[in-house]
PLY file of the C-alpha trace (Angstrom):
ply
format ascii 1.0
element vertex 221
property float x
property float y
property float z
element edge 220
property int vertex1
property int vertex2
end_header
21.45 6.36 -8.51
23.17 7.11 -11.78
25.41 10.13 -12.62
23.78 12.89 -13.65
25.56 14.31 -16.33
26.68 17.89 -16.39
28.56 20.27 -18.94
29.63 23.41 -18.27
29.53 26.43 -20.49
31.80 28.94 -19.13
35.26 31.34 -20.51
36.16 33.05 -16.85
38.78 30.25 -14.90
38.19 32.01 -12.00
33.82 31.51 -12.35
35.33 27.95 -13.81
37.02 27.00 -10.21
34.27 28.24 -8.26
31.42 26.44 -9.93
34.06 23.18 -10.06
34.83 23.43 -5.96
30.67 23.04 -5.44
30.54 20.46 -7.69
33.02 18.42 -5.87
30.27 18.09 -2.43
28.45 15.93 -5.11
29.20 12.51 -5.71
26.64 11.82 -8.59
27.29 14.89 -10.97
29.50 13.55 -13.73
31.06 16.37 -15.55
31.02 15.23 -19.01
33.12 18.32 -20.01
34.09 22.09 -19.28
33.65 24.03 -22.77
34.12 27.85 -23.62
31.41 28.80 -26.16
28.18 27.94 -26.67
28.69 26.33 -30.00
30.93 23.84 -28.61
28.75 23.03 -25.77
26.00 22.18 -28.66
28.44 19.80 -30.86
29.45 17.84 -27.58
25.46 17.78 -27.07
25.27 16.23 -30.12
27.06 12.83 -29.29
27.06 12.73 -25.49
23.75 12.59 -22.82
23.82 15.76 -20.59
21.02 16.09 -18.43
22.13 19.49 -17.21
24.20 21.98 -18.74
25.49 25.44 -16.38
25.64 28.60 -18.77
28.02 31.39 -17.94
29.68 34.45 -19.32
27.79 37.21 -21.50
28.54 36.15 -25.24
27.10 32.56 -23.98
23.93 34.30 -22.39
23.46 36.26 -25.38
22.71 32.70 -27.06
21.58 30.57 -24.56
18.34 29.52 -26.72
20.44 27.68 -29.02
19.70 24.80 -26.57
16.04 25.12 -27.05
16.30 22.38 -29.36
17.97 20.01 -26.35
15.54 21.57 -23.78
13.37 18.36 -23.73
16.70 16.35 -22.97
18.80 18.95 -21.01
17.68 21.37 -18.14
19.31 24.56 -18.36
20.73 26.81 -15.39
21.73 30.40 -16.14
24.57 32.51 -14.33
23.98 35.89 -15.49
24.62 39.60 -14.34
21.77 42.12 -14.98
19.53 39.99 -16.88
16.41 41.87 -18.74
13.00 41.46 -17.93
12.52 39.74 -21.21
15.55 37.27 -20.76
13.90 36.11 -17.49
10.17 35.57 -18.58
11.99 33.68 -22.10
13.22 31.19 -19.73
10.20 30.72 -17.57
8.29 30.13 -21.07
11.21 27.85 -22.31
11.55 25.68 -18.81
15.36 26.78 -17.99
15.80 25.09 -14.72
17.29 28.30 -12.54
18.47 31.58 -12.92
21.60 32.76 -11.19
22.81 36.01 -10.72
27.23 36.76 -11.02
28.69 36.56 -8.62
26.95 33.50 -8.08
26.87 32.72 -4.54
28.64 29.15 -3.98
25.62 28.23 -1.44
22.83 29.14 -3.99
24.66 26.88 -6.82
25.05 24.19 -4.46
21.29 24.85 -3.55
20.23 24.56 -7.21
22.16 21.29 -7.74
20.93 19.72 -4.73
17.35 20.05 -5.55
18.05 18.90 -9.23
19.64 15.67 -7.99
16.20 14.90 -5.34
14.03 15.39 -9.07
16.06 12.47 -10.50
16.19 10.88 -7.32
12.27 10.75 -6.98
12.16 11.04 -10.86
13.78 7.13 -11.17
12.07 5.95 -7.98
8.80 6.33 -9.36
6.31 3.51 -7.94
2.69 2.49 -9.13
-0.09 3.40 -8.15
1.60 6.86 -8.06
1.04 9.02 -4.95
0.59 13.09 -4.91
3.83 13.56 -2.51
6.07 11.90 -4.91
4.69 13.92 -8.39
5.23 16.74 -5.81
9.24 15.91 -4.89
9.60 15.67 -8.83
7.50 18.68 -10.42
8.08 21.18 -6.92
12.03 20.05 -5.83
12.97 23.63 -4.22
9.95 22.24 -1.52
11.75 19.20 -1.03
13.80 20.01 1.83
10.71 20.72 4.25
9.00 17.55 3.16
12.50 15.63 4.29
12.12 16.86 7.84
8.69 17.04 8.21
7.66 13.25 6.25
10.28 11.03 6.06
12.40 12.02 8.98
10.47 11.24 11.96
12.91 10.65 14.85
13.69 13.93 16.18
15.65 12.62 18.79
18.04 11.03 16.29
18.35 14.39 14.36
19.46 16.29 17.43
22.01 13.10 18.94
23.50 13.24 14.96
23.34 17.14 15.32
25.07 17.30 18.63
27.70 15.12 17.54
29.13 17.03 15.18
28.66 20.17 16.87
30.70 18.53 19.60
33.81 17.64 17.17
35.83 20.24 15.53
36.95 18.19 12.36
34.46 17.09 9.49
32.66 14.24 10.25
31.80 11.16 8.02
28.55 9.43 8.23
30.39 6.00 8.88
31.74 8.04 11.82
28.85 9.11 13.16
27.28 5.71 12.74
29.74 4.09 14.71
29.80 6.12 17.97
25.85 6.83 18.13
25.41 2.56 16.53
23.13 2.71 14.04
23.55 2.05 10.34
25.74 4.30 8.03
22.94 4.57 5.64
20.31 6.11 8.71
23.31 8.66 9.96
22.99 10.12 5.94
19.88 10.19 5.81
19.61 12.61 8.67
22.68 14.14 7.91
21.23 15.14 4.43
18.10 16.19 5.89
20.39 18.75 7.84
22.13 19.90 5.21
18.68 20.57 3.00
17.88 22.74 6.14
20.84 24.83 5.93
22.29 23.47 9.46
25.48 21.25 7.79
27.37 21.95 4.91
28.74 18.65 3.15
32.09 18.18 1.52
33.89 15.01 -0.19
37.09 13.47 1.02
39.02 12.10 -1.51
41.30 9.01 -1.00
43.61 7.49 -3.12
41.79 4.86 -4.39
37.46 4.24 -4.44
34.53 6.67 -4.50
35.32 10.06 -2.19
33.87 10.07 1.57
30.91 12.84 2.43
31.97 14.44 5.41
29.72 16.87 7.27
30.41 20.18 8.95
28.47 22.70 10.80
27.01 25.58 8.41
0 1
1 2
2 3
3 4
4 5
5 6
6 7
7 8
8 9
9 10
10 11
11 12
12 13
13 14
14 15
15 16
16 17
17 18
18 19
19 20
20 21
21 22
22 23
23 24
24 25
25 26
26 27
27 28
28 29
29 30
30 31
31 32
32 33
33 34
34 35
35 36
36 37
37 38
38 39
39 40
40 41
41 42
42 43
43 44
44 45
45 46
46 47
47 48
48 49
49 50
50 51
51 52
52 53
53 54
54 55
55 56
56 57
57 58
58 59
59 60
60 61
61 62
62 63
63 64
64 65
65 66
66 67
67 68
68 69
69 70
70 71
71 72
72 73
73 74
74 75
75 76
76 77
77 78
78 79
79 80
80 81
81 82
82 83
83 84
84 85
85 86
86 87
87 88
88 89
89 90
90 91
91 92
92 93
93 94
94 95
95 96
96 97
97 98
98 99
99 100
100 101
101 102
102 103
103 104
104 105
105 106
106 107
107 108
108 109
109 110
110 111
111 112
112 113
113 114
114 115
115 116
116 117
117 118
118 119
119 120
120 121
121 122
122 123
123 124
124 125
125 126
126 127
127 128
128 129
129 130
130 131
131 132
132 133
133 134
134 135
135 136
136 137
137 138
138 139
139 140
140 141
141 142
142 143
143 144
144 145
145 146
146 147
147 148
148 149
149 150
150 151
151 152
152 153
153 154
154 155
155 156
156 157
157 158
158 159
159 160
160 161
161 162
162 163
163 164
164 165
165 166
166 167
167 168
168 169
169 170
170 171
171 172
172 173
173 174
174 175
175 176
176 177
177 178
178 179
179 180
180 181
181 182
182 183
183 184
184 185
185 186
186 187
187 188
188 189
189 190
190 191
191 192
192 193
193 194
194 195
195 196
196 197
197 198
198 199
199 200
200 201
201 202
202 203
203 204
204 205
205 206
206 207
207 208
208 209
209 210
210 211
211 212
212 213
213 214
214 215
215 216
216 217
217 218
218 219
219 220
């Protein structure tokens, strides 16, 4: 899959961290750059892709339909505290991708960016003829983590041996880990493993190494 490209809009370091330490569980959100004010978030706009900018901090909010103009290119997902009636039905009308509330939760941002990456997922692994269930991963993506569990993972007995391995280990476990000890492929041990963590059951985390792409390593929630 290719990056997904992500700028963030926000003044507070402390909001700044948080929002980076969720990022980091993702290995496919590119963070093309971390920008203050609005109108710097809409020259960068100007000369590099972003498929999905995060909004933060009042002044910001105040002008976050200054991306209207990107809206067909860029999703937009609002953190805001006490937002009006009218600021919430604006962005229904103008297809912002979520709404937030500050504090925002670290779970519900991770949430939000987990079922934007399955709409690119399913969005670039489109195949003709076209069937309902895949429009439906694309267009409904907050109802993607029931149609994991319940479609394409079918071997319950491998979700609970996957399951019961981690809950018996007390250290973050990798999905090459996993694979090993229960022998079956890396790439099956994810696939449930991600299916877990779209139910809430795991949280997922990356373990960076000196060199090459970081590790996913999977916890109990």
């Amino acid at each position: 899959m290719k990056s997904i490209h992500l700028l963030i809009v926000e003044s507070d370091l402390l909001v700044l961290f948080s929002i980076g330490q969720v990022v980091r569980y993702f290995d496919n959100y590119l963070v093309v750059d971390k920008v203050e004010h609005v109108e710097d978030a809409i020259e960068r706009m100007k000369v590099v892709p972003v498929d999905l900018v995060i909004l933060g901090g009042q002044d910001n909010i105040d002008k976050w339909q200054s991306f209207t103009s990107f809206i067909h290119k860029a999703k937009l997902l609002l953190l805001v505290q006490n937002p009006t009636k009218e600021l919430i039905q604006d962005a229904i009308s103008y297809g912002v991708w979520d709404v937030i509330l500050r504090p925002a939760a670290p779970e519900r941002l991770r949430f939000s960016l987990e079922m934007f990456r399955y709409r690119h997922i399913y969005g670039e692994a489109l195949e003709y003829p076209l069937q309902q269930e895949r429009l439906d991963a694309i267009f409904f993506p907050r109802e993607r983590h029931q149609h994991i569990v319940s479609g394409t993972i079918k071997n319950s007995e491998m979700l609970e041996k996957v399951m019961q391995f981690i809950e018996d280990k007390e250290e973050p476990q990798s999905a090459g880990e996993i694979a090993e000890v229960l022998s079956v492929s890396r790439i099956t041990v994810r696939k449930y493993c991600e299916a877990l963590v779209n139910t809430g059951k795991l949280h997922v985390k990356n373990k960076y190494q000196a060199k090459g792409r970081p590790i996913k390593q999977y916890f109990l929630a």
